[in-house]
C-alpha positions as CSV (number, residue, x, y, z in Angstrom):
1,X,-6.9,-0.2,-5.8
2,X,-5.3,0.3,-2.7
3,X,-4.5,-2.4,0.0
4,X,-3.6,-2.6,3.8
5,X,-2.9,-5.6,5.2
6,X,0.4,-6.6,4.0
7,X,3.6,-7.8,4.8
8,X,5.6,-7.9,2.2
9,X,6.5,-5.4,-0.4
10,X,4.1,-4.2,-3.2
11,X,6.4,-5.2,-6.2
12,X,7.4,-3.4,-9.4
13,X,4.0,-3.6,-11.4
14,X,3.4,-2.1,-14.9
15,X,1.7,1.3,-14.8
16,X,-1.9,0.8,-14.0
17,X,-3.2,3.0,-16.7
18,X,-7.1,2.8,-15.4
19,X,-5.9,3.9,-12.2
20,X,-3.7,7.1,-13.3
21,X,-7.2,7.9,-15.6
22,X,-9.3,8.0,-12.2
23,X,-6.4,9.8,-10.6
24,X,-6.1,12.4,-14.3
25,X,-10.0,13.2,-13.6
26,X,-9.0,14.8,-9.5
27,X,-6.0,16.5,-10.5
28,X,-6.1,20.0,-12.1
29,X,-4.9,21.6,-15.0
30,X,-2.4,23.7,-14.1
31,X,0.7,21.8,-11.8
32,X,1.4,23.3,-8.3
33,X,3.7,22.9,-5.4
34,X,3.3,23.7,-2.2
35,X,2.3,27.5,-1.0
36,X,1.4,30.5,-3.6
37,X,3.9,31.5,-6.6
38,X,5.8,35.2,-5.7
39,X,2.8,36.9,-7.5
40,X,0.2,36.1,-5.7
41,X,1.1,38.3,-2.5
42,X,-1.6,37.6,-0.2
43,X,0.0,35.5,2.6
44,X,3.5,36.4,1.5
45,X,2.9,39.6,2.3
46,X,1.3,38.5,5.6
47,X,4.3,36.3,6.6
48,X,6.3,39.2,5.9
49,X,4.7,41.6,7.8
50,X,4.3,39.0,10.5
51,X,8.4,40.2,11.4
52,X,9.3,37.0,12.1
53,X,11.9,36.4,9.0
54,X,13.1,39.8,9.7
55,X,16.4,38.6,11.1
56,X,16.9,35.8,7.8
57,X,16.2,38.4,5.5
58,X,18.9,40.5,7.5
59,X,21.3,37.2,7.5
60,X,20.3,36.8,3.2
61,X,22.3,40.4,3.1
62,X,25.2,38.9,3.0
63,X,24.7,35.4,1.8
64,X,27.2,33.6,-0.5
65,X,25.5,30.5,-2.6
66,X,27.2,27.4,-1.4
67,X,30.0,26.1,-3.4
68,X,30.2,22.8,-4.9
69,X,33.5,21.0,-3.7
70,X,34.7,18.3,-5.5
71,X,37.0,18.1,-2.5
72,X,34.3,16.9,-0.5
73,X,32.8,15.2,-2.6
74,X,35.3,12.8,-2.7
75,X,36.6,13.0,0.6
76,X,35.1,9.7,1.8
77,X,36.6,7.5,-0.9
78,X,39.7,9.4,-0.7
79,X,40.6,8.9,2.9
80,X,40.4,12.7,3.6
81,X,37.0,12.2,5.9
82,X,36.0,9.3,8.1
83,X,32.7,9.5,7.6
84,X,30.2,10.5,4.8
85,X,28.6,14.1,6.9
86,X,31.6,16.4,5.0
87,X,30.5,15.6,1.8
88,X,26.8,15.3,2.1
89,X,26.3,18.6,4.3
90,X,28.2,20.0,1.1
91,X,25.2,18.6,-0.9
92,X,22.8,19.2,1.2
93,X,23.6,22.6,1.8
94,X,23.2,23.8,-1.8
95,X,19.3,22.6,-2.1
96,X,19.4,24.7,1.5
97,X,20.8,27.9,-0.1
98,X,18.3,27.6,-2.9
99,X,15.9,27.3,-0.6
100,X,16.5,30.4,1.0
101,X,17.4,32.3,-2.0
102,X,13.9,31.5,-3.1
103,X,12.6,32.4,0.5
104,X,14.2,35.7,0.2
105,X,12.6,36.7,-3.0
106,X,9.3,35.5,-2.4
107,X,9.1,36.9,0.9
108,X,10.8,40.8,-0.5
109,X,9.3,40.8,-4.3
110,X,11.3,43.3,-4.9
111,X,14.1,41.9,-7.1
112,X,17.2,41.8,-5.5
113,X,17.7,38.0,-5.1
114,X,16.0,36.9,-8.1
115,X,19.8,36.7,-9.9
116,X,20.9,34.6,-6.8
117,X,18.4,32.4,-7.8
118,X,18.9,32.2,-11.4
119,X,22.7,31.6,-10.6
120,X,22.1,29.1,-8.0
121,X,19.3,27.1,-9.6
122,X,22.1,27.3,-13.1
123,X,25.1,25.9,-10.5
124,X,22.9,23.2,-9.5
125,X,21.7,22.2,-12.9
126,X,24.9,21.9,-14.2
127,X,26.3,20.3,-11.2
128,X,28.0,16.6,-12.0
129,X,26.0,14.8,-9.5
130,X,22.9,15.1,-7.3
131,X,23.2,12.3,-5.1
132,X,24.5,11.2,-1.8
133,X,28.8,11.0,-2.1
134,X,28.4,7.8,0.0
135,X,25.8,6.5,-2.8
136,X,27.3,7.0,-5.9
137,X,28.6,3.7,-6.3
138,X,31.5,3.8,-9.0
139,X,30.8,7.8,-9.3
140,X,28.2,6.8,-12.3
141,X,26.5,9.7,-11.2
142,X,29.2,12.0,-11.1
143,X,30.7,10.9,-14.5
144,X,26.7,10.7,-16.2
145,X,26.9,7.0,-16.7
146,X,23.4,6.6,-15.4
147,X,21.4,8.3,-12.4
148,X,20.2,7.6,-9.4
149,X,17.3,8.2,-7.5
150,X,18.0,8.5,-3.8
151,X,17.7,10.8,-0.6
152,X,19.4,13.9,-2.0
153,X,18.7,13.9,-5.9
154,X,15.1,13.6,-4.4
155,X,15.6,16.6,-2.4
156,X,17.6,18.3,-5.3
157,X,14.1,17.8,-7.3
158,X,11.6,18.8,-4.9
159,X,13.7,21.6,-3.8
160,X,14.0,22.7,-7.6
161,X,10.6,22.2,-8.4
162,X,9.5,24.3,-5.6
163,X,11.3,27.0,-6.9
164,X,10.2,27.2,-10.2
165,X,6.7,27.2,-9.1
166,X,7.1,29.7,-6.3
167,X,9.8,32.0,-8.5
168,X,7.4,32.0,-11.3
169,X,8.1,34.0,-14.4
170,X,10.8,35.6,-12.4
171,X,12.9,33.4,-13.9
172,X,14.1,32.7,-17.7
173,X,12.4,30.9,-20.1
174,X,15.4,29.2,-20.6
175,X,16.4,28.4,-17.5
176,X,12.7,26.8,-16.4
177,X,12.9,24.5,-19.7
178,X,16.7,23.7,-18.6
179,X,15.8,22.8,-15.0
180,X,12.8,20.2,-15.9
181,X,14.9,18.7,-19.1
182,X,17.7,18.1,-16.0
183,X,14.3,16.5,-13.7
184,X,13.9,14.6,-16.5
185,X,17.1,13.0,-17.1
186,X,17.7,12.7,-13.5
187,X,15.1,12.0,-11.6
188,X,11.6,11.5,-13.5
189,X,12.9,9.2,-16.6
190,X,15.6,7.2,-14.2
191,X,12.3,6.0,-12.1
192,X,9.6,5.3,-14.7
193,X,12.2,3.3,-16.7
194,X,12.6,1.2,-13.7
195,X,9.2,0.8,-13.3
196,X,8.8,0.1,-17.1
197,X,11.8,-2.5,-17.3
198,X,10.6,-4.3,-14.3
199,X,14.2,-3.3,-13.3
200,X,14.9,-5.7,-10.3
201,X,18.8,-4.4,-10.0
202,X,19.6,-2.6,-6.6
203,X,19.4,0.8,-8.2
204,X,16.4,2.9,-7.9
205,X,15.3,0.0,-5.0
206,X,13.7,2.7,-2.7
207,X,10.2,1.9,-4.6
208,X,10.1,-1.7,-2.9
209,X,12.0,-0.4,0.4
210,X,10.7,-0.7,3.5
211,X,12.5,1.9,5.3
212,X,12.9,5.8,5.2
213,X,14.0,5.3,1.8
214,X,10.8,4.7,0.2
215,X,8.6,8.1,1.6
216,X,11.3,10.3,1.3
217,X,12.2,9.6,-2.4
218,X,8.6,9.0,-3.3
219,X,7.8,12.6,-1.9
220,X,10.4,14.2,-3.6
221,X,9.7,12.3,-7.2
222,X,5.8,13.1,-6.6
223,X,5.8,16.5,-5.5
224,X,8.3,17.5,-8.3
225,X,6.2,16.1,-11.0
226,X,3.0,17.4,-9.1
227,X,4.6,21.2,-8.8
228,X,5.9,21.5,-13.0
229,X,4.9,19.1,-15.5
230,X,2.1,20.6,-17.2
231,X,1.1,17.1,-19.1
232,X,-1.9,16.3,-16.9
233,X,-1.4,12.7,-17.7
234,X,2.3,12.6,-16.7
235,X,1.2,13.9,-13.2
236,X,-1.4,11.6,-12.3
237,X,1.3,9.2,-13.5
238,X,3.9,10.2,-11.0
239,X,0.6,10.3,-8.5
240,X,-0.5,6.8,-9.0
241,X,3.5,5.6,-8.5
242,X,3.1,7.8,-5.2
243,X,-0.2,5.7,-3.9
244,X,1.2,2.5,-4.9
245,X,4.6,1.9,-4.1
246,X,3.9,4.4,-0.8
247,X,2.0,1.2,0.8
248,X,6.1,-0.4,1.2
249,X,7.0,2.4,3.7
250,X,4.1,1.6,6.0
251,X,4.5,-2.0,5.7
252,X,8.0,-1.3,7.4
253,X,6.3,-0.2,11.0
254,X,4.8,-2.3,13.6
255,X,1.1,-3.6,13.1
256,X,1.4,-1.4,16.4
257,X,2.7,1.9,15.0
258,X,6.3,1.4,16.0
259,X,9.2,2.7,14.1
260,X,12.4,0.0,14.7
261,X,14.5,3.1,12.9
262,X,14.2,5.0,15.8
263,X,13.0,9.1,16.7
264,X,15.1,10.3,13.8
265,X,14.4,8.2,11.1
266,X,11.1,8.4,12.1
267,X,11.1,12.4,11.7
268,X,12.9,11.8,8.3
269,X,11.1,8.6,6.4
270,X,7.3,9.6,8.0
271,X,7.7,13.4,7.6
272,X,8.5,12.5,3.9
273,X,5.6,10.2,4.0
274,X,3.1,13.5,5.4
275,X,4.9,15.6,2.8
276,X,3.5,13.1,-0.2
277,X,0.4,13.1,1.4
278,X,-0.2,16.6,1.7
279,X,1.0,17.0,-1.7
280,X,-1.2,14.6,-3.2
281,X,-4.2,15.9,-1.0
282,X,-3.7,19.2,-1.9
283,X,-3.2,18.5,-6.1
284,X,-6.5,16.4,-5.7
285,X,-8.5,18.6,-3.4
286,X,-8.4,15.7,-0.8
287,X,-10.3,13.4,-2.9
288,X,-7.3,11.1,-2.5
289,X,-5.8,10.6,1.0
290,X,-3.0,8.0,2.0
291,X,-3.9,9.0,5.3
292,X,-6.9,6.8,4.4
293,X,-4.6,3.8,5.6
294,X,-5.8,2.8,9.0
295,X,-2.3,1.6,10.1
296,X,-1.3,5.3,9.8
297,X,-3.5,6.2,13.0
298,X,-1.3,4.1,14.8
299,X,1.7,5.2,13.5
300,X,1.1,8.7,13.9
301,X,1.1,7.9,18.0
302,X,4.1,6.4,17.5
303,X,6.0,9.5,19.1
304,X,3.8,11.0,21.6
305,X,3.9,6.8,23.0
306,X,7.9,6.7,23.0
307,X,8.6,9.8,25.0
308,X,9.9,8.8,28.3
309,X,9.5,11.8,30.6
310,X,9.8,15.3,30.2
311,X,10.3,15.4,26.6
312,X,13.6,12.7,26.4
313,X,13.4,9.3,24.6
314,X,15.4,7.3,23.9
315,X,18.1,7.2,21.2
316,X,17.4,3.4,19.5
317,X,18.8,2.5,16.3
318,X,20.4,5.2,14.3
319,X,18.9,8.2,16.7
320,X,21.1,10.8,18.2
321,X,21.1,10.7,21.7
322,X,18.9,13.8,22.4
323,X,16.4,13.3,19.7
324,X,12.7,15.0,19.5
325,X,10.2,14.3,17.5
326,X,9.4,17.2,14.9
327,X,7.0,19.8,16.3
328,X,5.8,20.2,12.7
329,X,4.9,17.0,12.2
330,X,3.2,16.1,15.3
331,X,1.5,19.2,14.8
332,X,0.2,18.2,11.4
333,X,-0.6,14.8,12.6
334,X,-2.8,16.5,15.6
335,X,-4.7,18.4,13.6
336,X,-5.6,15.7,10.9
337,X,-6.5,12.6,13.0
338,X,-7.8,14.4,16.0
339,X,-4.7,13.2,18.1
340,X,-5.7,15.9,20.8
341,X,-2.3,17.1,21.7
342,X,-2.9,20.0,23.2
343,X,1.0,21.7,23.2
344,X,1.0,20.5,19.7
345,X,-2.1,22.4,18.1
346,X,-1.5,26.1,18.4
347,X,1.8,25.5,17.2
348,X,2.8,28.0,14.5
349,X,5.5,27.8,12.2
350,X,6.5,31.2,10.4
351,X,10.7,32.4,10.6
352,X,11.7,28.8,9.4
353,X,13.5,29.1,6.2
354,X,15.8,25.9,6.0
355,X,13.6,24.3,3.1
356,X,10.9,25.4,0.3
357,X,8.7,22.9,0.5
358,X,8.0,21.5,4.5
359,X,8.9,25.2,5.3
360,X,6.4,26.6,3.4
361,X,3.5,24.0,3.3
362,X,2.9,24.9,7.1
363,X,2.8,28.3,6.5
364,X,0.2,28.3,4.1
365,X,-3.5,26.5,4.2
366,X,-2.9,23.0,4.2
367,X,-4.9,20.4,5.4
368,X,-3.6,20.0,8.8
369,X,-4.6,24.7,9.3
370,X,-8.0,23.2,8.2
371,X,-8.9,21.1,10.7
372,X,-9.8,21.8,14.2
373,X,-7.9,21.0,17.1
374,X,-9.9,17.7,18.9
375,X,-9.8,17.7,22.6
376,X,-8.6,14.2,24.3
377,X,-8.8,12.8,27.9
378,X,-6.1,10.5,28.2
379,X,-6.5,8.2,30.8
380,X,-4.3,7.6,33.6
381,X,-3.0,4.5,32.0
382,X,-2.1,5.9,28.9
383,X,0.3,8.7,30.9
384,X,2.0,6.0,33.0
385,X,2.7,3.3,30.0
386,X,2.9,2.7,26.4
387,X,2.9,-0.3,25.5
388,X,4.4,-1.5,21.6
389,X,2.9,-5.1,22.1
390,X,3.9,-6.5,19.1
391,X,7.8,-5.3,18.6
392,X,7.8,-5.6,22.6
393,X,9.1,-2.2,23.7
394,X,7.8,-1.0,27.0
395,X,8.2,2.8,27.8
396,X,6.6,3.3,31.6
397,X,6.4,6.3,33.3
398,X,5.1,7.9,36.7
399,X,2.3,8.9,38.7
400,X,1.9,12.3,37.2
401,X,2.1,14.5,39.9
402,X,3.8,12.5,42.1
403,X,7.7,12.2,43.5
404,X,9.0,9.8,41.3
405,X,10.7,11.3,38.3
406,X,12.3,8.3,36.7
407,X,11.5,6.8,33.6
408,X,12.8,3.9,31.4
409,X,12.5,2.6,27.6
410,X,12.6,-1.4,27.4
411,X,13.3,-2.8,24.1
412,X,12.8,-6.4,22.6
413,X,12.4,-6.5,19.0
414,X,14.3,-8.5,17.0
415,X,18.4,-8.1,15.1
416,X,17.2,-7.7,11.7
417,X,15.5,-4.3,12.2
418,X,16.3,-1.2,9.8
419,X,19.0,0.5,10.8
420,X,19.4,-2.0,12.7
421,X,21.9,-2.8,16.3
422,X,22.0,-5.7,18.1
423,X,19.7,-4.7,20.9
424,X,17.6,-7.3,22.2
425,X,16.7,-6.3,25.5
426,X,18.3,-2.8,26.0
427,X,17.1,0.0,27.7
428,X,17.6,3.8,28.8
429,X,16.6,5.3,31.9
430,X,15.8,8.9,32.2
431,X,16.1,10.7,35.8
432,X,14.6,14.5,35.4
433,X,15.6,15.4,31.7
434,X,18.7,13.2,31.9
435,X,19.3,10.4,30.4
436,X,21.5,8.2,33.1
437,X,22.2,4.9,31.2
438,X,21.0,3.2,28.7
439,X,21.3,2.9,24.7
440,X,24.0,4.9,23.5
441,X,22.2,6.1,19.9
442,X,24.6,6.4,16.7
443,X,28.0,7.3,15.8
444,X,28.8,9.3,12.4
445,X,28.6,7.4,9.1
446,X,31.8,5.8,7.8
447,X,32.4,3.9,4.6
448,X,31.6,0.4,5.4
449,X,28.9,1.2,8.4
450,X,26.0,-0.1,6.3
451,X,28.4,-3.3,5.0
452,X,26.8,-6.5,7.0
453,X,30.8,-7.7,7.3
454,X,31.7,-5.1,9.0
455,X,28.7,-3.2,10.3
456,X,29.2,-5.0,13.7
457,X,32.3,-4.6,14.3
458,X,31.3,-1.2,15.8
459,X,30.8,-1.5,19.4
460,X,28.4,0.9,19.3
461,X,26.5,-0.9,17.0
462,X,26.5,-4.5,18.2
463,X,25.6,-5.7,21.3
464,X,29.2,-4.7,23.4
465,X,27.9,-1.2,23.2
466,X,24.6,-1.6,24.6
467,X,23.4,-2.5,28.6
468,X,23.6,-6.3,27.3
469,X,25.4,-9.3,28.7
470,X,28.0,-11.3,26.9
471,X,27.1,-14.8,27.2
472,X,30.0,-17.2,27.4
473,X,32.3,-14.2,26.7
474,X,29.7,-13.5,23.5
475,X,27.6,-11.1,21.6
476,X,24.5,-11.1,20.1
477,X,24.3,-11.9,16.7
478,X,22.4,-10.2,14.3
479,X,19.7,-11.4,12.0
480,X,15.6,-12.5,12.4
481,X,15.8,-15.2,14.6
482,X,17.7,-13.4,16.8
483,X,14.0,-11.7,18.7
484,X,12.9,-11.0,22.1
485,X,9.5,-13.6,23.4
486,X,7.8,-12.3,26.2
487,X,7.2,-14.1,28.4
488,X,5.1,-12.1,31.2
489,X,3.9,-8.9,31.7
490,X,2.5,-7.4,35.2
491,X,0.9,-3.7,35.0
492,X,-0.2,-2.2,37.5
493,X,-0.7,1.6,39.0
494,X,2.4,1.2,41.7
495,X,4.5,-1.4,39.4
496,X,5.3,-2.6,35.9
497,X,7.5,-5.8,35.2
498,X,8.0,-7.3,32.1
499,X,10.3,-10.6,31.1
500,X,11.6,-11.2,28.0
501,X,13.0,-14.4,26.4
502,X,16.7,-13.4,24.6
503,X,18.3,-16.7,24.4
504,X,18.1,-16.5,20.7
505,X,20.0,-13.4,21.0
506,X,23.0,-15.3,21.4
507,X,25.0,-17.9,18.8
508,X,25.7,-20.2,22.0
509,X,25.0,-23.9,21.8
510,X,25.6,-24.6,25.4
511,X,23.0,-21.7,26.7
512,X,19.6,-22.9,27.5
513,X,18.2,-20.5,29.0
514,X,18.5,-16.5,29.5
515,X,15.4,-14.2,30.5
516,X,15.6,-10.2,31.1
517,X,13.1,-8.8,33.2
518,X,12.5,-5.2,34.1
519,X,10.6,-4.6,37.2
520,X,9.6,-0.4,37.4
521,X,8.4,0.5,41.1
522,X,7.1,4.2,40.6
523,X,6.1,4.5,44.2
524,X,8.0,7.0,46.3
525,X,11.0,8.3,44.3
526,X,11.2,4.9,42.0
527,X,13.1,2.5,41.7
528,X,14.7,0.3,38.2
529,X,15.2,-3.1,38.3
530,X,17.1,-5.6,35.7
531,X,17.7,-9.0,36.4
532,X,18.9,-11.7,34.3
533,X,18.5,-15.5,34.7
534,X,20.3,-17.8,32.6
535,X,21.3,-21.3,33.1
536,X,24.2,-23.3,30.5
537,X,24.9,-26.8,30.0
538,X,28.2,-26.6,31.7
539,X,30.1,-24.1,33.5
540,X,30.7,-20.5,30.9
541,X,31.5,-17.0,32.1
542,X,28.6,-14.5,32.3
543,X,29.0,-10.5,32.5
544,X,25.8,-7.8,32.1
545,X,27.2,-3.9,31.6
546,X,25.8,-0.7,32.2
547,X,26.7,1.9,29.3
548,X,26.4,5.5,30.3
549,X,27.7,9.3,29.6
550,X,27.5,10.2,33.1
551,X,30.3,10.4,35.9
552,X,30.3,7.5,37.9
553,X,32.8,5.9,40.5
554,X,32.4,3.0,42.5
555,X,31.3,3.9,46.0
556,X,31.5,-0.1,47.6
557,X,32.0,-3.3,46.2
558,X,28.6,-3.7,44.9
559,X,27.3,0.3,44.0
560,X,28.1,2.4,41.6
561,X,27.1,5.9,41.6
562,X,26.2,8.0,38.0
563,X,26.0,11.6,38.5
564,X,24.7,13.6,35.2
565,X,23.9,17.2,35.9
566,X,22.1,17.8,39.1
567,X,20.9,13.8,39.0
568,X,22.5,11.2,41.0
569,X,21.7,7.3,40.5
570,X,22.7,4.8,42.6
571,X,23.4,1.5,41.2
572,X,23.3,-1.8,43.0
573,X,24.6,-4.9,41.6
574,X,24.1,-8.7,43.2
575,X,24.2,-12.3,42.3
576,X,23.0,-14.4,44.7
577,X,25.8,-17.2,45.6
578,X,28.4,-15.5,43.4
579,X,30.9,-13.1,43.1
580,X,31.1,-10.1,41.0
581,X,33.7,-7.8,39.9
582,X,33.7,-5.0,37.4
583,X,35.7,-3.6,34.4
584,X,35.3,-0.5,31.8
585,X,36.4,0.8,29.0
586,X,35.1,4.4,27.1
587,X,33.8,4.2,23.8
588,X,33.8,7.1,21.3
589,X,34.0,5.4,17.7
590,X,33.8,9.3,16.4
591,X,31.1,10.2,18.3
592,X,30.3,11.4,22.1
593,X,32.2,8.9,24.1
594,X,30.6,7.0,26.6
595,X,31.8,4.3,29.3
596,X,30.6,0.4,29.3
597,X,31.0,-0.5,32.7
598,X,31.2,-4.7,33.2
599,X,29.6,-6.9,35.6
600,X,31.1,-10.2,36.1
601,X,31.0,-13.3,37.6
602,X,34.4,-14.1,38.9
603,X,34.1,-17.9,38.1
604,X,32.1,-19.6,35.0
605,X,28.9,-21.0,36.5
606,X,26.3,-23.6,35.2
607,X,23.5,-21.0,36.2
608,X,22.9,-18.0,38.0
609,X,21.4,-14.5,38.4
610,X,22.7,-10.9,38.0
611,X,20.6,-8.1,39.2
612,X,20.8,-4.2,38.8
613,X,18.7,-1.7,40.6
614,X,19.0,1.9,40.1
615,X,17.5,4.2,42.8
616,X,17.9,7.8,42.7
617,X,19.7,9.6,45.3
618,X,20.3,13.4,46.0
């Protein structure tokens, strides 16, 4: 049985035999993956004609399997690389070139790529270790002390299992019965002895995770074991592990559908999560559905809600500055809860070869091709605002149609989010398709990023990096208690303010009070404004910043101006009775620098106000 309202994790439980019986009775008796095996040449044949993989299968011509490189492998615990991309874009890039190996042959049928299979799928059999370099945790993996279930050994199974399904009996006996004796031992026997040794050790933890983790392994276990084990009771085995233990990803999102991991992860952990869905619904003939789970109807808005304007949002938590939201996923999300997003639902998906199993699931019937498109009014209140009520993020927009083109992201939240940085009352304001000021996003990966001792040393990361103050010269701390209140909230057609308590923000005994509010004016060309209040038991120094990647010089003693493309943004800083002063400093921590630009009060003060209004100017 299945349940919803819950906030913390489903545990480890014993198999629930009755429940993989009811699941053994749905499921067929053949396994399958995702799209049609080589043979059957009806929409392969279609896709090919369709020309649009005419210029991959000009590409595959000359396409050499990626190596395995032990250099890279190690090139994070060696010192050689600063952070873990070199060595898992090496992994990652050899379930991509089986991928496309496999594309290449289904799509042809005529031959020439099936021994770059067969030698590819070998290579990756044999290969020391499928996991994440940055994972492998005293190389175990690598040296077959014990395996891991993770991001990429997920993949590596999924990926695999795809291909023998799709490849058929193109391939050798031998080589089949090799490949699933090597899911076994790494992937299939590692989880259900966890499960069966009510293993509580941090290894194999992604089944009690609340983060990306949890969907993305679970839909690469599942739709493995789905797509090859013939044993009908082994797959409604892996099935019933995939309904259960799936209920800990949701339980990681708002009760309002928000994602504290940001665009990215979102793209990653929930596109894993409609990946297991679609496998399951497809293996059962939709008689089971996760998307059964009211809290996924919010969840699925989640994006569409965080845009700012004209397609940016903002880059919070571990997102790239720049981030979308998947096409193929809103897409499939349209079409399957009536969503009504109209640029979303003609949306097709052939030429895209970079995986074998998203790749080709939207290519072929699925659930998501069998549903019509619903048509939505929205009404003018949705356009102008979303509102996240219970994380408190506030992303308000325009008049559509009228001549202010400014937009901004408010965040409250809390410092103990996943992926989390110390963020309490940030923001990012967007000016045409530009994003002026604001959060940051990530840097790259290094060794110790995810280590709490060190994670916040990272400027990017804590607080200093973010359009925060320091209070009495400090930063926010991390952890629960560290969460926005709000306060108040004003909406209206011409306005939108919003105050947020983040006094517990800050590890400062002699604060007692410090409230953000964001006031949004979207009449005439808009205006921004943030203003801090904050009052100490005695006299301490106060500074708010702006972080930005655009120019920007000073033009007086109280305006700044940030130029980004063809946008301009004037900045005006004040505090009434008090004088201010600035300082900056670029920031780059491996990745796209930026500037943090200071505000300051000259002298400490017992209490006082800073505010910041950005106005747009040509």
């Amino acid at each position: 049985m299945v349940l919803y309202a819950q906030n913390e994790s489903f545990p480890i439980q014993p198999i629930d035999e009755q429940r993989v019986k009811e699941i053994e009775l749905l499921l067929p008796d053949k396994p399958a993956g995702f799209g049609d095996p080589c043979s059957k040449r009806d929409v392969w044949d279609q896709l090919l004609k369709s020309g649009k993989y005419n210029q991959f299968l000009k590409e595959m011509e000359n396409f050499t399997f990626p190596p395995f490189s032990k250099e890279d492998y190690f090139s994070l615990s060696d010192g050689s690389a600063s952070s873990s991309g070199r060595g898992l874009s090496m992994m990652r890039n050899r379930a991509k070139g089986l991928s496309q190996v496999t594309w290449a042959e289904c799509l042809e049928n005529k031959g020439r790529f099936t021994k770059m299979v067969e030698d590819g799928l070998r290579d990756i059999i044999d290969q020391k270790s499928w996991v994440s370099p940055r994972i492998d945790y005293g190389f175990k993996n690598y040296n077959g002390i014990e395996y891991s279930v993770e991001l990429t050994s997920s993949l590596y199974a999924h990926t695999i299992a795809q291909t023998l399904y799709l490849m058929g009996d193109k391939l050798s006996p031998k080589l089949r019965k090799d490949a699933i004796d090597a899911l076994y031992k790494r992937v299939f026997n590692p989880l259900l002895n966890k499960i069966e040794t009510q293993n509580k050790e941090e290894e194999n933890s992604f089944l009690t995770a609340t983060n990306n983790w949890n969907h993305v392994c679970l839909a690469g276990v599942v739709g493995a074991a789905l797509a090859v084990l013939e044993d009908k009771h082994e797959r409604a085995v892996f099935t019933s592990v995939g309904e259960y233990y799936s209920q800990n990803g949701l339980i990681g999102f708002g009760d309002d559908g928000y994602c504290t991991e940001g665009i990215g992860y979102y793209n990653y952990g929930f596109g894993h999560y409609i990946l297991l869905r679609e496998n399951i619904w497809q293996a059962t003939g939709g008689k089971l559905d996760l998307f059964a789970n009211p809290k996924v109807q919010k969840i699925a808005s989640y994006a569409s809600n965080l845009e700012i304007i004209n397609g940016v949002f903002p880059s919070i938590s571990d997102s790239h500055q720049g981030s979308k939201p998947d096409a193929s996923i809103i897409a499939y999300l349209s079409r399957n809860l009536g969503l009504g997003l109209k640029e979303y639902d003609e949306l097709t998906f052939e030429g895209k070869t970079e995986d074998n199993r998203n790749n080709v699931m939207m290519v072929f019937p699925n659930s998501a091709s069998m549903s019509k498109p619903r048509s939505v009014k929205r009404g003018e209140d949705q356009m102008i605002r979303s509102f996240f009520d219970q994380t408190g993020v506030l992303i308000t927009r325009p008049v559509p149609g009228s001549a202010c083109n400014m937009g901004v992201a408010f965040k409250g939240g809390n410092n103990q989010e996943s992926h989390n940085h110390n963020d309490v009352g940030s923001y990012t304001i967007v000016l045409g398709n530009e994003i002026m000021a604001g959060d940051p996003g990530v840097i790259p990966y290094t060794a110790n990023i995810f280590d709490p001792q060190y994670r916040y040393t990272y400027k990017t990361i804590a607080s200093f990096g973010h359009p925060l103050p320091l209070v009495a010269g400090k930063e926010q701390q991390p952890g629960a208690e560290a969460k926005a209140k709000t306060i108040r909230t004003d909406f209206t057609r011409e306005k939108d303010e919003i105050t947020l308590d983040i006094a517990s923000a800050y590890n400062v005994p002699e604060l007692k009070k410090l409230e953000r509010t964001m006031s949004y004016n979207r009449t005439g060309k808009g205006s921004i404004t943030i203003s801090d209040d904050f009052e100490y038991s005695r006299p301490e120094p106060f500074e708010t910043a702006i972080t930005t990647r655009a120019k920007w010089e000073k033009k007086s003693k109280n305006t700044l101006l940030l130029t980004m493309g063809k946008e301009k943004l004037l900045v005006t800083f004040s505090s009434p009775g008090n004088k201010l002063s600035i300082r900056s400093e670029e920031i780059a921590e491996g990745g796209k620098p930026y500037s943090r630009i200071g505000i300051y009060m000259d002298e400490p003060v017992i209490s006082g106000q800073i505010i910041l209004t950005y106005r747009p100017v040509k």
